[in-house]
C-alpha positions in Angstrom: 0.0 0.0 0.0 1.3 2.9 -0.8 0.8 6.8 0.4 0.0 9.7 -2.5 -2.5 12.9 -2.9 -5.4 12.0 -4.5 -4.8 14.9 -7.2 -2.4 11.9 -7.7 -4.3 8.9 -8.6 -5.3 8.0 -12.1 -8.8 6.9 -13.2 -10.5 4.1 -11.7 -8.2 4.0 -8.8 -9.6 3.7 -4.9 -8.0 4.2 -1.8 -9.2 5.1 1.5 -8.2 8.5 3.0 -5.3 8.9 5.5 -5.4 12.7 6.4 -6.7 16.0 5.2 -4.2 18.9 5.4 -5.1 22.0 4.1 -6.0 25.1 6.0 -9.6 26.2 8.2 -12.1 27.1 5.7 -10.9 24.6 3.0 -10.2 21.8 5.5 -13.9 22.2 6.8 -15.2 22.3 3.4 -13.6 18.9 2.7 -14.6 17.3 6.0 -18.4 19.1 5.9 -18.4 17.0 2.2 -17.7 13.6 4.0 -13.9 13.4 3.5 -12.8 12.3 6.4 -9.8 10.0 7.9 -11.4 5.7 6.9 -13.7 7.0 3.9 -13.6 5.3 0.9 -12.7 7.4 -2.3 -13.2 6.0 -6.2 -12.1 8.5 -8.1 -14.5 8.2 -11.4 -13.4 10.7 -13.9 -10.8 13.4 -14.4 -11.0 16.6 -16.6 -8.5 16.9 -19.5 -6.8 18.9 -18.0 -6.9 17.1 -14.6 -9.3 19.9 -13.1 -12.3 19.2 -11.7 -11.9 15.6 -10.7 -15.2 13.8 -10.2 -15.2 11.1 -7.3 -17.7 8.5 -5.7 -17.6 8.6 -1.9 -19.7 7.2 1.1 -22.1 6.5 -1.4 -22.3 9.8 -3.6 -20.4 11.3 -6.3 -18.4 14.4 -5.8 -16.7 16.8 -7.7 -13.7 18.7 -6.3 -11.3 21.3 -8.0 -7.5 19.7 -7.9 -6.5 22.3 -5.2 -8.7 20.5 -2.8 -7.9 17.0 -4.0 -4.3 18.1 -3.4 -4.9 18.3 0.4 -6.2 14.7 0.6 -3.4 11.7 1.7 -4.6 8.4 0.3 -4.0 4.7 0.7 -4.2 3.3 -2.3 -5.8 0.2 -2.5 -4.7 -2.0 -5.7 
């Protein structure tokens, strides 16, 4: 298993989320959107230029800007 940003992963990867860094107001935002430390993250599709990046977690899909999927530590999961 290996550590990497999620701004990182390529299509059709999952990994489970290790930390958030980041500071307040974008920190909250990711954490009031269910990203948390243990959640599950697919990421589903990526933008051609790799911004937005659309995602499926805890059941939902999500779509965050690659600034906020920067501040996201994965697990990869192969």
């Amino acid at each position: 298993m290996t550590n990497k940003l999620l701004s990182e992963f390529s299509v059709g990867e999952r990994g489970s989320v290790k930390a958030v860094s980041g500071e307040g107001k974008m920190r909250r935002r990711l954490f009031d959107m269910g990203v948390t430390p243990g959640a599950e993250i697919f990421l589903r599709k990526k933008a051609p230029l790799g911004d937005p990046l659309e995602v499926t977690i805890r059941g939902y899909e999500l779509t965050l800007r690659k600034t906020e999927a920067a501040c996201v530590v994965m697990e990869a999961v192969k």
